[in-house]
N, C-alpha and C positions, 0 to 999 in steps of 0.2 A: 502561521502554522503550515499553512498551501507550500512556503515557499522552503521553509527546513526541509520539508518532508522531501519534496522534489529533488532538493539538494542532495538528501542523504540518499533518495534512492539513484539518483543520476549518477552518484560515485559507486555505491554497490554496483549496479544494473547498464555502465555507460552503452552497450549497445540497446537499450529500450530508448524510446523517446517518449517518456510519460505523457507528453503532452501533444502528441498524435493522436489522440482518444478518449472519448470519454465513456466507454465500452471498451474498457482492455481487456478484460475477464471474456465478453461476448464475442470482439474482435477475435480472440485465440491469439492477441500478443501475452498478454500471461497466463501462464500455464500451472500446475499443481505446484510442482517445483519451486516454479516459481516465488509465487505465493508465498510458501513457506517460509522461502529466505525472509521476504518483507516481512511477514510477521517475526520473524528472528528480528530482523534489522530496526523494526518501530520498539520490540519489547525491551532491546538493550537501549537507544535511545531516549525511549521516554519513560523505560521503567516502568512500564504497562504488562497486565496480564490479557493475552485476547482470550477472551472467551469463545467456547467452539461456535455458541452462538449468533456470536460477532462474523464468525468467519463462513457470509455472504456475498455474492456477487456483488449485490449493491454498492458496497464496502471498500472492495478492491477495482473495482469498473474506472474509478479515475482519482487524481493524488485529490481534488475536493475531495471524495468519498472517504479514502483512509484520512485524512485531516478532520473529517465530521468525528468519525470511528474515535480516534486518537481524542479528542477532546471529551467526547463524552466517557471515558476511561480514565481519564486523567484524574 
């Protein structure tokens, strides 16, 4: 799951290096903007709804995090 997700956001996002961080949300490499697109980009992939409540730091802080997210949704 670690490794789609990566995949798909490294074509969306090729200037991030997802895997520079495991604080990207903390770091301030992503931003609200940001964000948004990924959850655009996970809900048309895996056909998931995020819930607003989903959408925490935790969650977004590194591709483990949205892969935990993404599975318990699924």
């Amino acid at each position: 799951m670690e490794e789609k997700i990566l995949n798909l956001l490294s074509e969306e996002y090729p200037e991030i290096d997802f895997t520079s961080s495991d604080e990207l949300v903390d770091d301030g490499i992503l931003d609200s903007l940001t964000i948004t697109g990924i959850i655009a980009a996970l809900t048309m992939e895996f056909g998931i709804t995020i819930p607003y409540e989903e959408i925490v730091e935790e969650n977004f802080n590194s591709v483990a995090g949205m892969a935990a997210m993404v599975q318990r949704l699924l």
